[in-house]
LUMSE-233988 format. One line per 3 residues: number of its first residue (from 1); their letters; for each residue x, z, y of N, C-alpha, C. Coordinates in pm, 1 decimal, padded with zeros to 6 digits, always signed. Last residue first. Example, Ala and Ser with C-alpha at 12.3 -4.5 7.8 and 13.67 -1.06 7.14 Angstrom:
2
2) SA) +01285.0/+00708.0/-00225.0/+01367.0/+00714.0/-00106.0/+01290.0/+00787.0/+00003.0  +01319.0/+00780.0/-00569.0/+01230.0/+00780.0/-00450.0/+01320.0/+00780.0/-00330.0
This chain:
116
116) XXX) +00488.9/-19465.7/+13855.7/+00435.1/-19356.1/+13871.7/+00457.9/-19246.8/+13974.6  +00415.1/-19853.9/+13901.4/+00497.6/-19743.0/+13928.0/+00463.7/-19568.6/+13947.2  +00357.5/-20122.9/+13706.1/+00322.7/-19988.9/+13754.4/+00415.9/-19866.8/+13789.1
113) XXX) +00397.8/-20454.7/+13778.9/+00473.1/-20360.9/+13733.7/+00399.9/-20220.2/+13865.1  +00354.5/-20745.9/+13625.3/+00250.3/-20647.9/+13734.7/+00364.2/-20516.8/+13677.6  +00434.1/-21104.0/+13734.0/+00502.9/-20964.4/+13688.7/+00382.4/-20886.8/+13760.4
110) XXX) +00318.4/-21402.4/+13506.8/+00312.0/-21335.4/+13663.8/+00396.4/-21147.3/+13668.2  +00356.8/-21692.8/+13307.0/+00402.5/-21532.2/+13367.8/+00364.0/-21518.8/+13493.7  +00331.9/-21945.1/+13288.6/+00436.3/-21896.1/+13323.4/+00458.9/-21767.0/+13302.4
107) XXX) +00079.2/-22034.0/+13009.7/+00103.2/-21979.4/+13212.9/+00276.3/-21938.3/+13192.0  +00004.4/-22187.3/+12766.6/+00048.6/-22076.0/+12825.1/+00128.1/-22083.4/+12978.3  -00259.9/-22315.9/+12520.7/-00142.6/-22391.8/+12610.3/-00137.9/-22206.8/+12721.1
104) XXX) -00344.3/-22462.2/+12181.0/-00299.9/-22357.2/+12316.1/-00212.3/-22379.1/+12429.2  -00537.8/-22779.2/+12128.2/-00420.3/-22710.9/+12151.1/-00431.0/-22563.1/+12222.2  -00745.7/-22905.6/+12096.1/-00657.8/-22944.3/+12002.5/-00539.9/-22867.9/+12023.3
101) XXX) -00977.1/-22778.0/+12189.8/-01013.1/-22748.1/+12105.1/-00880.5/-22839.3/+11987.0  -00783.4/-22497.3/+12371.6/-00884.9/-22585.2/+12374.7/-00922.4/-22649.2/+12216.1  -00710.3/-22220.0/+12560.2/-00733.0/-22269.2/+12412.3/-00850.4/-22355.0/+12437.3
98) XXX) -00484.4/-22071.2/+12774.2/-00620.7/-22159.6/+12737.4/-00648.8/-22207.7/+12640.2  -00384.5/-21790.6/+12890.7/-00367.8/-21894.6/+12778.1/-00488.7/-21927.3/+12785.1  -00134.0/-21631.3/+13137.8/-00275.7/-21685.3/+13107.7/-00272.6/-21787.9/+12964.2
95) XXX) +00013.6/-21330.4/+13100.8/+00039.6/-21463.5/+13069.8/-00113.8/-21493.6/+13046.9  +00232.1/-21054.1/+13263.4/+00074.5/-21127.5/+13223.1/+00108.9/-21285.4/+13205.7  +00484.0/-20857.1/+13206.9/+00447.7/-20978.4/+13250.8/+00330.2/-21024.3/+13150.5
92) XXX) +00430.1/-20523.3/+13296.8/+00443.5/-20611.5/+13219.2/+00436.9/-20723.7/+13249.5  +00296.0/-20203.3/+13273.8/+00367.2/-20309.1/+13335.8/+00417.7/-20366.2/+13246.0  +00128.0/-20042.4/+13211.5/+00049.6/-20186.6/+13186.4/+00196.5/-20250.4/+13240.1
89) XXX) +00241.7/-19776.1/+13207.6/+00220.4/-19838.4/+13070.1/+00182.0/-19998.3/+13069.4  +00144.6/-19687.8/+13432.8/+00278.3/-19745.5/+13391.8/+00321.1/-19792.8/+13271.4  -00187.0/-19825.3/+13480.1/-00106.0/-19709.5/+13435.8/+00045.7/-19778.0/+13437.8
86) XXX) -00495.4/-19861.6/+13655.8/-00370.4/-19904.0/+13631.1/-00241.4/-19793.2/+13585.4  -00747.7/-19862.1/+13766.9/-00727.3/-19778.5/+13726.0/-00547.1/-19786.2/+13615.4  -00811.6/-20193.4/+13690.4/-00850.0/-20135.8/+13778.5/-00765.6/-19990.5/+13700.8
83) XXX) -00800.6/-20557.8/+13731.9/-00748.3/-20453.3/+13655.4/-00779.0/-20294.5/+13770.9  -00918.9/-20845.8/+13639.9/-00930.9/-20734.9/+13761.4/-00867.0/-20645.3/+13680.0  -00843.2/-21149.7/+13595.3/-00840.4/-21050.2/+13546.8/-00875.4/-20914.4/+13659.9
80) XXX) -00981.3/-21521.9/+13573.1/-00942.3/-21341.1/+13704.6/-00936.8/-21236.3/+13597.5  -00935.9/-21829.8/+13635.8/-01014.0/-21696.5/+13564.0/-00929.6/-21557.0/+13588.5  -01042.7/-22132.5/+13740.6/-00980.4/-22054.4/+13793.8/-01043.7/-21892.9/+13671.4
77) XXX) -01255.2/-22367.7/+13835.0/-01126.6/-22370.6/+13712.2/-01023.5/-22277.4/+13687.0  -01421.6/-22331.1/+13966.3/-01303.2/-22309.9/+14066.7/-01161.2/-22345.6/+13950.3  -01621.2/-22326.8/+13843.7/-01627.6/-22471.5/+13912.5/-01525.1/-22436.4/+14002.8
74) XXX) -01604.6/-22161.1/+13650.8/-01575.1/-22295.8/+13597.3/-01582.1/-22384.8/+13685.1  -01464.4/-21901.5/+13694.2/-01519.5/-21942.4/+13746.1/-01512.0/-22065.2/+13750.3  -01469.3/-21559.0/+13482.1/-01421.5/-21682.6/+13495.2/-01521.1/-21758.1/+13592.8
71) XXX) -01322.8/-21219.6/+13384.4/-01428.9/-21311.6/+13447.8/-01369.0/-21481.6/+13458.8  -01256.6/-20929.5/+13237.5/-01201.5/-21073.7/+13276.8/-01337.5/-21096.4/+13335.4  -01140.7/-20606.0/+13367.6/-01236.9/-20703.5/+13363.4/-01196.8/-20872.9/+13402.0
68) XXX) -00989.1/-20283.2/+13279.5/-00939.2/-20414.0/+13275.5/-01122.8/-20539.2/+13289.6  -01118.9/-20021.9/+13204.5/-01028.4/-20044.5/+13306.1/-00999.7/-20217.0/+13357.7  -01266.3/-20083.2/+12954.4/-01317.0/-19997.5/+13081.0/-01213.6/-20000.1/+13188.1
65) XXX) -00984.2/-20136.5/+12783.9/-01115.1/-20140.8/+12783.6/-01161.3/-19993.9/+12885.6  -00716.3/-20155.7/+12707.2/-00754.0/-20140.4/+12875.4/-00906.2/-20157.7/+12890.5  -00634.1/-20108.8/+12433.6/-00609.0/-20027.0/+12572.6/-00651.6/-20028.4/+12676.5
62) XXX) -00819.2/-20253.6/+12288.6/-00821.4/-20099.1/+12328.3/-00783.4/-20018.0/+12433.4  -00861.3/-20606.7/+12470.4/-00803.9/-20448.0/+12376.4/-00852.2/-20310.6/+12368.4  -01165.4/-20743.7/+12473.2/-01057.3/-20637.3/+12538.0/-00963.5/-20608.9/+12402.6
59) XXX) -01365.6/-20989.3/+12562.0/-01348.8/-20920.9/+12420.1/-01184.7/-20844.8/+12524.5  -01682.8/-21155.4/+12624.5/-01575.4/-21157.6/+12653.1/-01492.9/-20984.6/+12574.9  -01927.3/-21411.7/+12681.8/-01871.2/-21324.3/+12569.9/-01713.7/-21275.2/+12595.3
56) XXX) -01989.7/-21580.0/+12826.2/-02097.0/-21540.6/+12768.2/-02042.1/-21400.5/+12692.9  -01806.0/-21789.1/+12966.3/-01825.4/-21635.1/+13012.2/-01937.5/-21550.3/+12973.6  -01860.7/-22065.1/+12839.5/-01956.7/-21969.2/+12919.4/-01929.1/-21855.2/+13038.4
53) XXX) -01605.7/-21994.4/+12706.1/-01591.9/-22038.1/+12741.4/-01726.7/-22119.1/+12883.2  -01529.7/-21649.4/+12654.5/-01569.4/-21729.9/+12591.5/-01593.4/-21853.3/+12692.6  -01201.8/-21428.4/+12731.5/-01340.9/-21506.5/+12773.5/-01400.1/-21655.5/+12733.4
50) XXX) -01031.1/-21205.4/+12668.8/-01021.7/-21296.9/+12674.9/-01138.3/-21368.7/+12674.6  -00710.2/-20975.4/+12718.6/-00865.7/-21004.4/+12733.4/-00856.6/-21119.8/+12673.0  -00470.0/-20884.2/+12567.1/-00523.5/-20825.3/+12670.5/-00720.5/-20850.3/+12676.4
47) XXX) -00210.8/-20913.3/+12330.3/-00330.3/-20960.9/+12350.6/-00390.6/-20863.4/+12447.1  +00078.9/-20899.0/+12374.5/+00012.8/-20860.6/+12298.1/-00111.4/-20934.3/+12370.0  +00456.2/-20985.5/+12225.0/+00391.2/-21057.4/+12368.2/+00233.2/-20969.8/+12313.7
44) XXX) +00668.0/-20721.7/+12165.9/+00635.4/-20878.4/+12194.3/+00499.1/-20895.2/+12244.4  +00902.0/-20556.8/+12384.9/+00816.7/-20528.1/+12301.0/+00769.5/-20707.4/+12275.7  +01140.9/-20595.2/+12517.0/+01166.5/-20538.4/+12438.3/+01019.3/-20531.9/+12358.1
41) XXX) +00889.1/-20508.9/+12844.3/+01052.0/-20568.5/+12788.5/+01042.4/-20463.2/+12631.7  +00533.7/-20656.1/+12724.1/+00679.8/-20569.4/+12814.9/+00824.5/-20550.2/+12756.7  +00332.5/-20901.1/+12803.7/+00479.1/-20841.4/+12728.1/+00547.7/-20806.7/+12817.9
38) XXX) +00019.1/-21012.9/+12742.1/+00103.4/-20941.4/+12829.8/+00235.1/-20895.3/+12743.3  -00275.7/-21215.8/+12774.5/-00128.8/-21148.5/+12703.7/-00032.9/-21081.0/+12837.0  -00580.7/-21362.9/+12864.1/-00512.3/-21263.7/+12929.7/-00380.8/-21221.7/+12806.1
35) XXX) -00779.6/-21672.8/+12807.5/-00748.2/-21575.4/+12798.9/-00616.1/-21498.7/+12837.3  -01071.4/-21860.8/+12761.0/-00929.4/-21842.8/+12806.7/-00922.9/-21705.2/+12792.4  -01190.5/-22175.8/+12598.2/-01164.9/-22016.8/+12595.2/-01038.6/-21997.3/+12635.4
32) XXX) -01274.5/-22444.7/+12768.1/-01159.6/-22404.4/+12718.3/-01219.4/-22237.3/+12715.2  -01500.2/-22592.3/+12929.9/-01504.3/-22609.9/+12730.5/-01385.0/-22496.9/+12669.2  -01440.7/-22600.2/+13156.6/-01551.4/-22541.4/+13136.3/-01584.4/-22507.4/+12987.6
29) XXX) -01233.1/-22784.0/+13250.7/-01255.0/-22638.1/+13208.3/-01309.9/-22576.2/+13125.5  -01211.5/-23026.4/+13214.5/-01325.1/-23006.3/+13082.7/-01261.8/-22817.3/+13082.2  -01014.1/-23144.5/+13358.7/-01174.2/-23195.3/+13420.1/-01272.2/-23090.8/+13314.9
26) XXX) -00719.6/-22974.8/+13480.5/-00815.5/-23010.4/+13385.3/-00909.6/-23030.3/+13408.7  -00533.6/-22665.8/+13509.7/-00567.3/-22841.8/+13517.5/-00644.8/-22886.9/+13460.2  -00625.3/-22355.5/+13648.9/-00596.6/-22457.3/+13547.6/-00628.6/-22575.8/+13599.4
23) XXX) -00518.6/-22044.3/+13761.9/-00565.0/-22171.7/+13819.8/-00557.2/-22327.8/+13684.1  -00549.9/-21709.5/+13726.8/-00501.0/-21797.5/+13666.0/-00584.2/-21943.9/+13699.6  -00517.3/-21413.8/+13885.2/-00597.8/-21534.5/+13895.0/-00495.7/-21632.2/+13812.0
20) XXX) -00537.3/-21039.4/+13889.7/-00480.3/-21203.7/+13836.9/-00570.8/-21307.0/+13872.1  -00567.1/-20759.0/+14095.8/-00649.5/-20874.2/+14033.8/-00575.5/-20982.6/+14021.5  -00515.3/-20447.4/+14093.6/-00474.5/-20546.5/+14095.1/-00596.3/-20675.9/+14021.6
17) XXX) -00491.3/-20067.6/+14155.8/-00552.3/-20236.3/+14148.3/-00520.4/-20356.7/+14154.0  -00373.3/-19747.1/+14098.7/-00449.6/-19861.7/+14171.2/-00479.5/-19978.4/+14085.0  -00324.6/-19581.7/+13912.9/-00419.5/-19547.3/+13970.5/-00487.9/-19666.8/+14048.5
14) XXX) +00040.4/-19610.2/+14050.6/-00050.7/-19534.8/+13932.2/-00203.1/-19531.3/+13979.0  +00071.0/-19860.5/+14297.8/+00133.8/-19705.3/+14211.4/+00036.1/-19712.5/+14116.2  +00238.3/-20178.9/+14230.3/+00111.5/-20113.7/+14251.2/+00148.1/-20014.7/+14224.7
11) XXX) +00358.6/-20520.9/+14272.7/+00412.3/-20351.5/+14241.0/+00278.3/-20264.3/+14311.2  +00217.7/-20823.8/+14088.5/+00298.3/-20730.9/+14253.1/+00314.8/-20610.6/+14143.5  -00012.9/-21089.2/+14076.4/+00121.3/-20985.5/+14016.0/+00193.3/-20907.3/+14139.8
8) XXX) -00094.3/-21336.3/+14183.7/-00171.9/-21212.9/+14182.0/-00085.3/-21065.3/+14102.2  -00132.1/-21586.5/+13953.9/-00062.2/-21493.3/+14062.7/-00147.8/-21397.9/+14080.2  -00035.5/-21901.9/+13750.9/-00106.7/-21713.8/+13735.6/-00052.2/-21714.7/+13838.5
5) XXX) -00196.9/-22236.7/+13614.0/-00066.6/-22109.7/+13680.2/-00089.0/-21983.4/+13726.4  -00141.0/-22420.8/+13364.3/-00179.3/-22282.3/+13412.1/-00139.8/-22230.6/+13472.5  -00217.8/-22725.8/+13250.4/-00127.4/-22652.1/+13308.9/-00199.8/-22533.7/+13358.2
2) XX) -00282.9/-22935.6/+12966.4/-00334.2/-22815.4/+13065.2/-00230.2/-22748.4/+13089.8  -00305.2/-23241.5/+12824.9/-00214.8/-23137.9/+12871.7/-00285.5/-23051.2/+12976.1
């Protein structure tokens, strides 16, 4: 079982910054690909980032490519979204997911809501 927990969510204007941190359980971080979703009301849940389990390799959407940077830090068990250049379009609740190699497992939610 892997638990996930996200913060780093708040109210930001247009233009600014924010950085997620997602904290995991677990001795065999270091093996899990993780990764960034997001859902805004009424829409379903979509795919954001998500980082090979190295941090060798790491893959965007369209939308937030060049704006959005995952990273990970296997001896903090911990993986960061930076978001930079932020639109009202990103608001949304962020969800961390870890994929291991018998299960997915999903974060609570954190709220990032853009205000114009």
């Amino acid at each position: 079982q892997v638990q996930l927990v996200e913060s780093g969510g708040g109210l930001v204007q247009a233009g600014g910054s924010l950085r997620l941190s997602c904290a995991a359980s677990g001795r065999t971080f270091s093996t899990y690909a993780m990764g960034w979703f997001r859902q805004a009301p009424g829409k379903e849940r979509e795919f954001v980032a998500a980082i090979s389990w190295n941090g060798g390799g790491s893959y965007y959407a369209d939308s937030v490519k060049g704006r959005f940077t995952i990273s990970r830090d296997n001896a903090k068990n911990t993986v960061y979204l930076q978001m930079n250049s932020l639109k009202p379009e990103d608001t949304a609740v962020y969800y961390c997911h870890a994929q291991t190699f018998r299960a997915g497992y999903w974060g609570q939610g954190t709220q990032v809501t853009v205000s114009s």
